[in-house]
VOLUMNU-223857 format. One record per residue: x, y, z of N, C-alpha, C in turn; residue in three letters. Coordinates in pm, whole numbers, plus 50000, padded with zeros to 5 digits. Example, Ala and Ser with C-alpha at 12.3 -4.5 7.8 and 13.67 -1.06 7.14 Angstrom:
REM VOLUMNU-223857
513194943150780512304955050780513204967050780ALA/512854977550708513674989450714512905000350787SER/
//
This chain:
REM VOLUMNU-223857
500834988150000500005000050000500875012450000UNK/500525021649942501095035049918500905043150059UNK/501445050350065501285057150239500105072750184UNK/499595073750068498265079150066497155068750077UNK/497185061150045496285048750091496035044350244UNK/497475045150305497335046050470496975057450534UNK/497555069450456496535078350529495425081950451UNK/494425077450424493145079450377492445068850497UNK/493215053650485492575045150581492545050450725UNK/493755058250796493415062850902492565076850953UNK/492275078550840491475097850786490225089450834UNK/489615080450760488345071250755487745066850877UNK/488875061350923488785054651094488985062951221UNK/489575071351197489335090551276488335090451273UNK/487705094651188486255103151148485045092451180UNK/485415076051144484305070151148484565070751341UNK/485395063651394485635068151570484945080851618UNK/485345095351545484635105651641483265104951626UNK/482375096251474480805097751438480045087151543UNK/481275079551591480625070751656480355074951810UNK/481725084551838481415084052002480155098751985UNK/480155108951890479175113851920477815107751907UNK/477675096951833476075093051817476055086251959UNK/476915076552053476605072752174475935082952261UNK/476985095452230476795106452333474795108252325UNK/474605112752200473495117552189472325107852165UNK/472985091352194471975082852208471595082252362UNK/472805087052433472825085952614472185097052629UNK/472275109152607471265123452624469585114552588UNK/469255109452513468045104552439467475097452561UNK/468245091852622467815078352702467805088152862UNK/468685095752876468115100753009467195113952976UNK/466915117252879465905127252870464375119452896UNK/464815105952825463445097852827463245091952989UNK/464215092653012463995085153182463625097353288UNK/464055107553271464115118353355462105123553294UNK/461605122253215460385123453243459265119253261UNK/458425129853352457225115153414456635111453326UNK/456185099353345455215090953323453785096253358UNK/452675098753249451495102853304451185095453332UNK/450115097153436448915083053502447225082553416UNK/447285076253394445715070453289444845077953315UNK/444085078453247443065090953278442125080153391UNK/440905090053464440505084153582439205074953545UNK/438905080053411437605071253301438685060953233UNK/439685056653225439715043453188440175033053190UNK/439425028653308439225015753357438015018853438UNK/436915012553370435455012753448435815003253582UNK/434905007853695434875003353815434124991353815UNK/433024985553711432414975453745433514964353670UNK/434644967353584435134956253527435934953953622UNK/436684964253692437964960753792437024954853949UNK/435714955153977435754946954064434754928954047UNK/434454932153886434434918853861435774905953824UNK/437244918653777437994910353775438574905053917UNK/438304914554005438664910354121437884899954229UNK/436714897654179435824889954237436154876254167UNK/436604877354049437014860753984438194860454034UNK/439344865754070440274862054126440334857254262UNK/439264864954335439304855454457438524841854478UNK/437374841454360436694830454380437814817554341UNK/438524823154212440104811654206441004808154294UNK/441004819054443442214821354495441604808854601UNK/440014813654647439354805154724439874784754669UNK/439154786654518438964770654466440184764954502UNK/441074771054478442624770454478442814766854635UNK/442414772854750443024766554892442124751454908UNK/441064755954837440154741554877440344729554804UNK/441344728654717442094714254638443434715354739UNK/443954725154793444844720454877444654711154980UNK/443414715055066443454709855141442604692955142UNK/
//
């Protein structure tokens, strides 16, 4: 190889190295911007009250069937 050929290969691998540590950088900014904000909470209409205490009424009637094959 010609030593313009080596330095083109190390021109390449410079440049591809600094594209890389800045995209980490600004993939790590991405990821704590996304962590650093809240989370909204569901609106207070949705989840109807008669489904959440019918699911909860089949869970205990299972939780019940469930001690009574134990014993």
């Amino acid at each position: 190889m010609t030593m313009d050929a080596w330095k083109k290969k190390r021109m390449i691998a410079a440049v591809t190295a600094v594209y890389r540590y800045l995209r980490s950088q600004e993939e790590q900014q991405l990821a704590m911007a996304a962590v650093s904000r809240p989370v909204s909470a569901p609106a207070v209409g949705a989840v109807s009250l008669w489904s959440a205490s019918g699911r909860q009424a089949g869970m205990e009637m299972r939780r019940l069937l469930q001690m009574r094959i134990m014993r």
